[in-house]
C-alpha positions in Angstrom: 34.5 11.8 -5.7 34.8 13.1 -1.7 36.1 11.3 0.7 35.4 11.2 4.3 38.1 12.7 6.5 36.9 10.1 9.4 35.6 6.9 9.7 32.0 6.9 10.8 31.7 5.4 13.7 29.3 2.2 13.5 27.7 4.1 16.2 26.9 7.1 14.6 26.1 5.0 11.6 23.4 3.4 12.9 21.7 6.2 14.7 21.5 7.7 11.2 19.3 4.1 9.8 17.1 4.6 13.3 14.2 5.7 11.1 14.8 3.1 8.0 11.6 1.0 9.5 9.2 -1.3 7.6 5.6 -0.5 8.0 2.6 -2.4 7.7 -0.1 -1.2 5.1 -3.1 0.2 6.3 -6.2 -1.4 5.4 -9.7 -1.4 5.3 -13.1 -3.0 5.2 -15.0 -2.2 2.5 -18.6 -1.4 3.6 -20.4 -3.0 1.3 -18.8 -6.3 0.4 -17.0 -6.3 3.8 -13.4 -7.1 1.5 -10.7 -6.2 3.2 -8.1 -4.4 1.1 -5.4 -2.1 1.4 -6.7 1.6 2.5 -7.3 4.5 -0.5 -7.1 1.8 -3.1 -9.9 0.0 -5.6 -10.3 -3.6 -5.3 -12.1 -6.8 -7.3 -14.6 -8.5 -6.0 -17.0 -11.1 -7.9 -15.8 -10.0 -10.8 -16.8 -6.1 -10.4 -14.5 -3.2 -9.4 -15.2 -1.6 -6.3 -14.1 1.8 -4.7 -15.6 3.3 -1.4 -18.4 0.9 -1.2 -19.6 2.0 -4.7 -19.0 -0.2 -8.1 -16.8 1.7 -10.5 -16.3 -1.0 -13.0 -18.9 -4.3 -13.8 -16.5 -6.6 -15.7 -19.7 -9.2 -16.2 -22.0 -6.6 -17.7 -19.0 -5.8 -20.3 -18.4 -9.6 -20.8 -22.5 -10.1 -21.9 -22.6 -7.1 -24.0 
C-alpha cells in the first residue's frame, strides 16, 4: 500500500474538495398537466404515466380491461 512522503496540508486538502458541491435537481413543468417534476424524467399523474406532455402509460384503462 503507498504511503505519502508528506503530510497534506489541510490547505491543500481542501482546495482539492472545492468542487465536491451538492446541486439542486433541475426541474420542470410539464405542459399539459402543469406537474412539476424533475427534468428528462416520466412522472404519475391521476393515475396515468406522463412523458413530454404526452401519456405513455394509462394505468386506469389497464385496471378496467
Amino acid at each position: 500500500m503507498a504511503h505519502p512522503k508528506r503530510k497534506i496540508s489541510k490547505t491543500r486538502r481542501d482546495k482539492r474538495r472545492t468542487h465536491y458541491k451538492a446541486v439542486k435537481p433541475t426541474l420542470a413543468q410539464d405542459p399539459t398537466t402543469g406537474e412539476t417534476h424533475l427534468f428528462h424524467r416520466a412522472h404519475w399523474h391521476e393515475g396515468k404515466l406522463y412523458y413530454r406532455g404526452q401519456i405513455v402509460i394509462d394505468a386506469v384503462e389497464e385496471v378496467e380491461a
